[in-house]
SESE-142194 format. One line per field, with one value per atom (N, C-alpha, C): atom name; chain; residue number from 1; x, y, z; residue in one letter. Coordinates in Angstrom, 3 decimals. Each point is the difference from the previous one (the first is absolute). Last residue first. Example, Ala and Ser with C-alpha at 12.3 -4.5 7.8 and 13.67 -1.06 7.14 Angstrom:
# SESE-142194
a (N, CA, C, N, CA, C)
c (A, A, A, A, A, A)
k (2, 2, 2, 1, 1, 1)
c1 (12.850, 0.820, -0.770, 0.290, -0.890, 0.900)
c2 (-2.250, 1.190, 1.090, -5.720, 1.190, 1.200)
c3 (7.080, 0.060, 0.730, -0.070, 0.000, 0.000)
r (s, s, s, a, a, a)
END
This chain:
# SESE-142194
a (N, CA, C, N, CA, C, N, CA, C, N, CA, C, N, CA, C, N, CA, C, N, CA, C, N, CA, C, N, CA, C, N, CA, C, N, CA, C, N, CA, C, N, CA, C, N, CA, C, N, CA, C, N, CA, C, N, CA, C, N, CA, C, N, CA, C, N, CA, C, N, CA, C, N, CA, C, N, CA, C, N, CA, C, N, CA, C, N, CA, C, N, CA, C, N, CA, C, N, CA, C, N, CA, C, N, CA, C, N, CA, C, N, CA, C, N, CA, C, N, CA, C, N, CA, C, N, CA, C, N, CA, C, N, CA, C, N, CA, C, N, CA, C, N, CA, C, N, CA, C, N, CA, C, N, CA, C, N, CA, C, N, CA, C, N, CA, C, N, CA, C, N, CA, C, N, CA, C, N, CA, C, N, CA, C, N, CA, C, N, CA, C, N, CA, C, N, CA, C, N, CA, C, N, CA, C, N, CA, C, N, CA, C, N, CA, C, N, CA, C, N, CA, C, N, CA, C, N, CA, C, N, CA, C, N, CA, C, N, CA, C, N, CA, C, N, CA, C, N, CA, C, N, CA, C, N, CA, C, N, CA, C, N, CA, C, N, CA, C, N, CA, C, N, CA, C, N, CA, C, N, CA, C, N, CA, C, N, CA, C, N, CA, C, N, CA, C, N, CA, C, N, CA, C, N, CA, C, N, CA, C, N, CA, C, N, CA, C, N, CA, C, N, CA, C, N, CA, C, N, CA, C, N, CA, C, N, CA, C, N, CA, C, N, CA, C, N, CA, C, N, CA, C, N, CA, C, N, CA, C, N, CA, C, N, CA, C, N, CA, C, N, CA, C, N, CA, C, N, CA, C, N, CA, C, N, CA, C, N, CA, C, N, CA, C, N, CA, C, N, CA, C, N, CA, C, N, CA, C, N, CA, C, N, CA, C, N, CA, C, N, CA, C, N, CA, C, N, CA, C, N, CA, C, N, CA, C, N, CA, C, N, CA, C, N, CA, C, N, CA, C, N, CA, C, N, CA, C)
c (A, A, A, A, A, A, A, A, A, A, A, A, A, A, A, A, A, A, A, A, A, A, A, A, A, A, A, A, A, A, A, A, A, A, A, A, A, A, A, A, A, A, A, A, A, A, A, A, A, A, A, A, A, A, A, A, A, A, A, A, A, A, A, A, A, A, A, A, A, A, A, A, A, A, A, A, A, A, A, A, A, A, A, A, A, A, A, A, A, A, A, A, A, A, A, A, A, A, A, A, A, A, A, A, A, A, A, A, A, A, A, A, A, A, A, A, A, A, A, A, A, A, A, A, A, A, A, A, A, A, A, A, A, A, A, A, A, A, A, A, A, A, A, A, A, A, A, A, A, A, A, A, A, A, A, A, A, A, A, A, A, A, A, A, A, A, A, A, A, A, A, A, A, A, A, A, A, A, A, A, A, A, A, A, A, A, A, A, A, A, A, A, A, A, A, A, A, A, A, A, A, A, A, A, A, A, A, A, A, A, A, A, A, A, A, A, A, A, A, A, A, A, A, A, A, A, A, A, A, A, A, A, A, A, A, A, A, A, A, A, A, A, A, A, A, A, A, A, A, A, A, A, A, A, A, A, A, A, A, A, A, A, A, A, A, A, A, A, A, A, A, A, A, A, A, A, A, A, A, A, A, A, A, A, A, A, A, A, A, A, A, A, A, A, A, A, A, A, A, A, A, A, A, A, A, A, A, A, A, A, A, A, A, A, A, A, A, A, A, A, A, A, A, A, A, A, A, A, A, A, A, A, A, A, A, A, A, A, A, A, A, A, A, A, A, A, A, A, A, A, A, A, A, A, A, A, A, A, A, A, A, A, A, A, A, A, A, A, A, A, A, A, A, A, A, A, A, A, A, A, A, A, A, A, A, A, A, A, A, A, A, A, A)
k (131, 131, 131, 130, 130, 130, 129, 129, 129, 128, 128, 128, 127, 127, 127, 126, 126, 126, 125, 125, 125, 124, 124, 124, 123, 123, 123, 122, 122, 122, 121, 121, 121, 120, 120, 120, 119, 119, 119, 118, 118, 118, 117, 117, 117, 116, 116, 116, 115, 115, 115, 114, 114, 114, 113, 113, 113, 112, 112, 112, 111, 111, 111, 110, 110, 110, 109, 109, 109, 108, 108, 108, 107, 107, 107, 106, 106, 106, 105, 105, 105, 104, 104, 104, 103, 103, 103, 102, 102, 102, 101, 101, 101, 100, 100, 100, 99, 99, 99, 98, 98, 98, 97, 97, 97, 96, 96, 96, 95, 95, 95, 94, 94, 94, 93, 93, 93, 92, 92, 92, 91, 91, 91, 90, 90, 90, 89, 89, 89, 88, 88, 88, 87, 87, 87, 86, 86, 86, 85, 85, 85, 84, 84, 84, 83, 83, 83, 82, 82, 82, 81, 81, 81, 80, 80, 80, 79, 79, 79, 78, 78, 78, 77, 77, 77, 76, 76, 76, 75, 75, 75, 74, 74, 74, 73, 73, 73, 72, 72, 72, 71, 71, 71, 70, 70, 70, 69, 69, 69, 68, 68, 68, 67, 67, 67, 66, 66, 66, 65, 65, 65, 64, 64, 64, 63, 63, 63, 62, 62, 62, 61, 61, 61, 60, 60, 60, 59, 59, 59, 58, 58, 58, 57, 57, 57, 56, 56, 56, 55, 55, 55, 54, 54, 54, 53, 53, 53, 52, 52, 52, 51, 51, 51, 50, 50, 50, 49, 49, 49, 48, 48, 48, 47, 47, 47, 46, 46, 46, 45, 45, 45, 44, 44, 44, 43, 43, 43, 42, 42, 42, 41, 41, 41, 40, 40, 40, 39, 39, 39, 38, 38, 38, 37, 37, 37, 36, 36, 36, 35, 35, 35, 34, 34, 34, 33, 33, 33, 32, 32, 32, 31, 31, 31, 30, 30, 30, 29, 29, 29, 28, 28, 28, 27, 27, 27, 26, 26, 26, 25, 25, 25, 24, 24, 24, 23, 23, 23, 22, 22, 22, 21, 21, 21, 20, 20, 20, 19, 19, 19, 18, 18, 18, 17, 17, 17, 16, 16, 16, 15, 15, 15, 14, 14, 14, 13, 13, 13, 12, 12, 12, 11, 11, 11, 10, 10, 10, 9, 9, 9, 8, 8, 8, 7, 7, 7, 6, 6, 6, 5, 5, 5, 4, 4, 4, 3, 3, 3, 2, 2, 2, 1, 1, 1)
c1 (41.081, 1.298, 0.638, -4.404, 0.977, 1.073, -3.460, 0.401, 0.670, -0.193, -1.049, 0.989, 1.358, 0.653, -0.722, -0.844, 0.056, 0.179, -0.442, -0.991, -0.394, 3.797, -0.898, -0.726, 2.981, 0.536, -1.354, -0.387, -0.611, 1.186, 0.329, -1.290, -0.081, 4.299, -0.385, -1.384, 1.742, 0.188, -0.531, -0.353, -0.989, 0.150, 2.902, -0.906, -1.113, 4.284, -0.218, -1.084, 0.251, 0.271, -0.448, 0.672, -1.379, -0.465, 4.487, -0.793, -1.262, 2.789, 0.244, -0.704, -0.297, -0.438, -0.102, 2.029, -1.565, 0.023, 4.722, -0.696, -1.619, 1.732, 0.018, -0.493, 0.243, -1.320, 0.189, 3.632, -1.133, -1.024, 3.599, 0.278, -1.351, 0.390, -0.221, 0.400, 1.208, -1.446, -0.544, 4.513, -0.513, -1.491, 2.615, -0.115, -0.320, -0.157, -0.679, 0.052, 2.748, -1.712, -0.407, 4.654, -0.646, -1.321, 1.254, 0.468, -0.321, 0.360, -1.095, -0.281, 3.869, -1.051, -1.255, 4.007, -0.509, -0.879, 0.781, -0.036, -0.781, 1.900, -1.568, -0.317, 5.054, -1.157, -1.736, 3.146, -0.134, -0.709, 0.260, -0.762, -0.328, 2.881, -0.712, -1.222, 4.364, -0.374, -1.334, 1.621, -0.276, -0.113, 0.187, -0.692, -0.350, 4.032, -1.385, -1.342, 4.011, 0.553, -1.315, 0.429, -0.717, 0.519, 0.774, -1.285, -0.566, 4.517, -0.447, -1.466, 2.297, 0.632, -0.624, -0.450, -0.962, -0.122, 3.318, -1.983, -1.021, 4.708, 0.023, -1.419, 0.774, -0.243, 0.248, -0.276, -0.803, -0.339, 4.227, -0.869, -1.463, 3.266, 0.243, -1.253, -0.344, 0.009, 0.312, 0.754, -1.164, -0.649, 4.409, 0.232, -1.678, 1.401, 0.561, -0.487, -1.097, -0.871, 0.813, 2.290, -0.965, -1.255, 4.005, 0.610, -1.284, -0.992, -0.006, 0.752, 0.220, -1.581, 0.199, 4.080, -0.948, -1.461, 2.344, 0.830, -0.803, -1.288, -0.550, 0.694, 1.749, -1.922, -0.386, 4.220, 0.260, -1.373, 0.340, 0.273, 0.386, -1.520, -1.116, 0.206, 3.639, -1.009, -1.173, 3.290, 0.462, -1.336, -0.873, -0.106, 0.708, -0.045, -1.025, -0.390, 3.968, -0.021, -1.163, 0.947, 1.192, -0.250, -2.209, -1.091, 1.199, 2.094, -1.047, -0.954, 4.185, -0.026, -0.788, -1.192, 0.691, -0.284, 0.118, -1.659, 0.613, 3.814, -0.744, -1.438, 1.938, 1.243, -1.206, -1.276, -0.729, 0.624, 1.683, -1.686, -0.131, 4.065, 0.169, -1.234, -0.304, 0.650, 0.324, -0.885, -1.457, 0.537, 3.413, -1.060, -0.960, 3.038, 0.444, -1.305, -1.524, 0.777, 0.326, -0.198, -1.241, -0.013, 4.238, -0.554, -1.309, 1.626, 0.798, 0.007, -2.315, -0.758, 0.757, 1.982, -0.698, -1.137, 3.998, 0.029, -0.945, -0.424, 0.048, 0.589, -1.298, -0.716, -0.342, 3.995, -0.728, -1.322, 2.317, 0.974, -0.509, -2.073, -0.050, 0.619, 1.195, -1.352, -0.435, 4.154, 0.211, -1.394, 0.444, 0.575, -0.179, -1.429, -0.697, 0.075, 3.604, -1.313, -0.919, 3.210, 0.339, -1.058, -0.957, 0.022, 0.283, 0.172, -1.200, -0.142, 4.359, -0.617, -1.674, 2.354, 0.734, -0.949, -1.406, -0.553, 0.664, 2.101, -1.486, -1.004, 3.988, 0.899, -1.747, -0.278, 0.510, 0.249, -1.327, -0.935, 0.561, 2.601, -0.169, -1.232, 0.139, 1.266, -1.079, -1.871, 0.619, 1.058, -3.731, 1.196, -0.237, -2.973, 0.492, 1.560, -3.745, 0.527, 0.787, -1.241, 1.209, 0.026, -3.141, 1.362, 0.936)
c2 (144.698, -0.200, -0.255, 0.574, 1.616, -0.342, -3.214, 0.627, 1.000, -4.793, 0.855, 0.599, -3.717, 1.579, 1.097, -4.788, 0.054, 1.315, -0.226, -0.223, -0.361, 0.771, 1.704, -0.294, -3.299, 0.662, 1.045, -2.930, -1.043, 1.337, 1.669, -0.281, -0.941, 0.207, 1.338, -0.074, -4.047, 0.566, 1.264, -1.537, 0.003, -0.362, 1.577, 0.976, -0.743, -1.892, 0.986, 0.564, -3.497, -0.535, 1.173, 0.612, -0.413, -0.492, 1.320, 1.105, -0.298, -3.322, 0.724, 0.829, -2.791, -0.430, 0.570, 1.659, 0.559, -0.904, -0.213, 1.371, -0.299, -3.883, 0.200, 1.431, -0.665, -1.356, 0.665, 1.414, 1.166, -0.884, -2.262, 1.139, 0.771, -3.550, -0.543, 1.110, 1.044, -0.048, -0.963, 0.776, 1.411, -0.510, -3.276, 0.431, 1.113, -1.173, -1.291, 0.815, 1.758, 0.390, -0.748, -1.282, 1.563, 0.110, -3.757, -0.132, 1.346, 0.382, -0.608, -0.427, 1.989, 1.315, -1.520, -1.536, 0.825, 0.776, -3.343, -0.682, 0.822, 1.846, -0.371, -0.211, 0.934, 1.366, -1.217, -3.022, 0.303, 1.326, -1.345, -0.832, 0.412, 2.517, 0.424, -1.418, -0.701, 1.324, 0.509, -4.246, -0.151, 1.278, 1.012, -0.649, -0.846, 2.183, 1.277, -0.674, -2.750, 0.694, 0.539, -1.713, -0.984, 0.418, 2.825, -0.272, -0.810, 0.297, 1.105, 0.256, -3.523, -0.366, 1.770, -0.237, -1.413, 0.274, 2.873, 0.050, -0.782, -1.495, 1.233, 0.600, -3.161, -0.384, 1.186, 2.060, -1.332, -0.611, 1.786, 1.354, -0.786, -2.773, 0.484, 1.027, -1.409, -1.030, 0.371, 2.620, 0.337, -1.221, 0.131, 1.110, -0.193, -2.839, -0.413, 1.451, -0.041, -0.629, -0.323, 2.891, 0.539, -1.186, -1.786, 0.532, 1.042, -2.665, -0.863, 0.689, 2.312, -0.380, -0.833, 0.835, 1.713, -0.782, -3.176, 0.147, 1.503, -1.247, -1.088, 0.686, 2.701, -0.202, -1.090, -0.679, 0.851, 0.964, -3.265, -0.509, 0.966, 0.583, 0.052, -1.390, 2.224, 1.086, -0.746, -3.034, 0.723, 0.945, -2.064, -1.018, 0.848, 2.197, -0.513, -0.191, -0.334, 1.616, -0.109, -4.183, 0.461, 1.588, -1.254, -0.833, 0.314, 1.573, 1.280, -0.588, -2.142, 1.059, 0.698, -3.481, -0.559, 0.861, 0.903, -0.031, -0.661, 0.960, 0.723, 0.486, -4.318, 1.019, 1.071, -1.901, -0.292, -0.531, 2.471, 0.144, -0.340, -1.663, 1.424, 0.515, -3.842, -0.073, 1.346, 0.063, -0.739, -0.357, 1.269, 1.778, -1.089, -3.015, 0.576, 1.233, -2.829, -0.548, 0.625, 1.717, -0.076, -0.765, 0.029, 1.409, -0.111, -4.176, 0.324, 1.507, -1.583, -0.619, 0.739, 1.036, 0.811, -0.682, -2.454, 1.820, 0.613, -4.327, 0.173, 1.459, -0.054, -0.477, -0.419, 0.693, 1.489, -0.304, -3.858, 1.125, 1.052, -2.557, -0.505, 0.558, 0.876, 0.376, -0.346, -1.459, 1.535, 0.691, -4.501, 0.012, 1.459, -1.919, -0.167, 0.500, 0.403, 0.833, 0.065, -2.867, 0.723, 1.511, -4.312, -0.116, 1.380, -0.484, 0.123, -0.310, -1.202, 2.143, 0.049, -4.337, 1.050, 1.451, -3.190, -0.735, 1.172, 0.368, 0.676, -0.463, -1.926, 1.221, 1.093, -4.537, -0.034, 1.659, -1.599, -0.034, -0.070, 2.567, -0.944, -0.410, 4.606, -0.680, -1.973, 5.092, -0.056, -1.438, 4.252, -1.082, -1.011, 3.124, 0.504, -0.697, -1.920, 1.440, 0.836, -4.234, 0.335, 0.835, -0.459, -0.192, -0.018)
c3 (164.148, 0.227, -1.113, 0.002, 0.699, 0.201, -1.281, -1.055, 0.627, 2.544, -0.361, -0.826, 2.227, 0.309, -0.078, -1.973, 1.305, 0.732, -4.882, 0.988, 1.323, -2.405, -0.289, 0.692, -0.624, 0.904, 0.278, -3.368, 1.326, 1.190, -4.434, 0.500, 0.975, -1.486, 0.302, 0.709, -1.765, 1.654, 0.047, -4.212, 0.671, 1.354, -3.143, 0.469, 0.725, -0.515, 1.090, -0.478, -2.608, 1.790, 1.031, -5.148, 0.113, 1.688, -1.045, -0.476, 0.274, -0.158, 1.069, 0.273, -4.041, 0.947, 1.181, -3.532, -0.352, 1.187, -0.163, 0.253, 0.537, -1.958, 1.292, 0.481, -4.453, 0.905, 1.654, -2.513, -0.127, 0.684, 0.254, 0.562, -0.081, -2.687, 0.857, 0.891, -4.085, 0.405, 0.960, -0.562, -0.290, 0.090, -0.158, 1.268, -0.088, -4.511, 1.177, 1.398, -3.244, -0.276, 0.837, 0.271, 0.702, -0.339, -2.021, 1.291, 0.840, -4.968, 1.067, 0.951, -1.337, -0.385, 0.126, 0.459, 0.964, -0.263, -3.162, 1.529, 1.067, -4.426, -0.449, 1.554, -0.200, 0.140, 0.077, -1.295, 1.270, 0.800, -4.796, 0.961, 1.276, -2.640, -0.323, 0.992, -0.226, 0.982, -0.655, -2.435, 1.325, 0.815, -4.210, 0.066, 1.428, -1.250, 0.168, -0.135, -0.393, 1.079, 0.204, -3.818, 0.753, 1.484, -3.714, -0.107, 1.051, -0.213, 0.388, 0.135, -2.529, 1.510, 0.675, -4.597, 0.614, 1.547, -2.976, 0.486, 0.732, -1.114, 1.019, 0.346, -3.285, 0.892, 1.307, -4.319, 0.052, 1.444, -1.337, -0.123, 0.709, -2.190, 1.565, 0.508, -4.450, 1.379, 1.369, -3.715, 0.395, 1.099, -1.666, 1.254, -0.128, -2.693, 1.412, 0.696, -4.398, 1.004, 0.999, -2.421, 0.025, 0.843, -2.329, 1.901, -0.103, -3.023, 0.798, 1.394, -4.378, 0.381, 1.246, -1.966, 0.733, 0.724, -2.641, 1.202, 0.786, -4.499, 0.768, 2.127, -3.622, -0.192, 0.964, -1.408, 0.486, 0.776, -2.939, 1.363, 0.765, -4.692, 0.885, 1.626, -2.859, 0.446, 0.478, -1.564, 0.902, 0.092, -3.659, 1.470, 1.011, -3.649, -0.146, 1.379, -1.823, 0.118, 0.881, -2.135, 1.217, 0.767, -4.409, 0.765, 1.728, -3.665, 0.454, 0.620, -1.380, 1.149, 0.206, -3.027, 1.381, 0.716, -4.331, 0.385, 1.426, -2.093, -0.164, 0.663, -1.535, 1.102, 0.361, -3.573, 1.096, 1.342, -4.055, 0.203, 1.145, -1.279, 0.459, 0.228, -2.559, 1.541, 0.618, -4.301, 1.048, 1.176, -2.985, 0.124, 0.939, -1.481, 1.082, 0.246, -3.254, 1.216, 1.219, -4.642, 1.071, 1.048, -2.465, -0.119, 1.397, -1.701, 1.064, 0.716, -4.554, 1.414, 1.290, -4.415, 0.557, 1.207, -0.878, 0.168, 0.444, -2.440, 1.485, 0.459, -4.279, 0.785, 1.016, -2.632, 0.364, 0.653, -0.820, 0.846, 0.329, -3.427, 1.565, 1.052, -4.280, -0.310, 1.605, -1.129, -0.261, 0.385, -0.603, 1.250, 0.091, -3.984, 0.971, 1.321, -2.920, -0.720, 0.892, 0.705, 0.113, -0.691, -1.351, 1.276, 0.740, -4.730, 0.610, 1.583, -2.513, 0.074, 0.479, -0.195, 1.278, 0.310, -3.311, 0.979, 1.076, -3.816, -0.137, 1.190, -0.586, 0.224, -0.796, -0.312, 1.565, 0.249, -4.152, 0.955, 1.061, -3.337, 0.232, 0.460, -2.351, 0.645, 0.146, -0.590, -1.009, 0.681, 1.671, 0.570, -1.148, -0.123, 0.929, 0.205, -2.323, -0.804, 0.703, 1.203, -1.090, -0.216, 3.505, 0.461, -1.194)
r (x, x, x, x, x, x, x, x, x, x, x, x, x, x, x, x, x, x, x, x, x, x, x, x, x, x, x, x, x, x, x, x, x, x, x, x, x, x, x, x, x, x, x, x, x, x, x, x, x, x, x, x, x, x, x, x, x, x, x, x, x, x, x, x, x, x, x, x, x, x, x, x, x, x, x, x, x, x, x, x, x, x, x, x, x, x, x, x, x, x, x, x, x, x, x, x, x, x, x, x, x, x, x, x, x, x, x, x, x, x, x, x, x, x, x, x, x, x, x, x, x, x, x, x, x, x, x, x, x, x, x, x, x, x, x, x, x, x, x, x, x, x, x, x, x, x, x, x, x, x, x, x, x, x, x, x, x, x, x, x, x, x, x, x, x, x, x, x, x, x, x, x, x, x, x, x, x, x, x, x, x, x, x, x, x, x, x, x, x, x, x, x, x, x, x, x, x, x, x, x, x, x, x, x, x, x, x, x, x, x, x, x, x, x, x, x, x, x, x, x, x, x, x, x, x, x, x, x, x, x, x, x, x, x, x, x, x, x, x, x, x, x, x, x, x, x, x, x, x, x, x, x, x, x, x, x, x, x, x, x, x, x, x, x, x, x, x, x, x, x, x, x, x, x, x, x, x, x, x, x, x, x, x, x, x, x, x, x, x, x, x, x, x, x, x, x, x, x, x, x, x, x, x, x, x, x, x, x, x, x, x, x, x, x, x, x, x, x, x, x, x, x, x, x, x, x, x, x, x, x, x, x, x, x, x, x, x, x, x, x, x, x, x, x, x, x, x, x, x, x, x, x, x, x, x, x, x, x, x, x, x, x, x, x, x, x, x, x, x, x, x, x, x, x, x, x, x, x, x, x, x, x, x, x, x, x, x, x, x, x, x, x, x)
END
């Protein structure tokens, strides 16, 4: 500080302060420099996490109207499946319900069949064979 400044201790007490102040000044300056640039960084890193988040709500929103319609889609199958499922029972019902009296028909046929021929013969043998 004398070799620089030459004077009182008060008026050397000034110049090193002001020296100090001069030196600090630029020191806050340049803090006030990175300061702001890091804030602007992470301005910055904001609008692109903002960029970010919009697109994948936007992503989210497709996806969820894509399961509403496959929901729908979905239960519409259901409600059709369980339409062709009861007509399909009901065909099963009649198609056994018919085999049944279908072969209680034929029983019957072979029983008839087996009736008249052997009227035939208790006819042959009363009537004899020319008739």
């Amino acid at each position: 500080i004398n070799a620089e400044y030459m004077g009182t201790p008060s008026e050397c007490l000034f110049f090193f302060a002001y020296r100090l102040m001069s030196a600090t000044g630029a020191t806050l300056q340049n803090t006030n420099n990175e300061l702001v640039k890091c804030i602007e960084e992470l301005k910055e890193k904001r609008e692109e996490a903002h960029r970010l988040i919009l697109k994948d709500e936007e992503e989210k929103a497709r996806i969820v109207s894509e399961i509403q319609l496959l929901t729908d889609r979905l239960n519409k199958l259901d409600e059709g499946l369980s339409r062709k499922y009861a007509a399909r029972a009901e065909y099963d019902k009649a198609i056994g319900e018919t085999e049944n009296a279908f072969s209680k028909i034929l029983e019957s046929s072979k029983t008839l069949l087996h009736v008249l021929k052997r009227e035939c013969v208790s006819i042959k043998k009363k009537t004899g064979p020319e008739v």
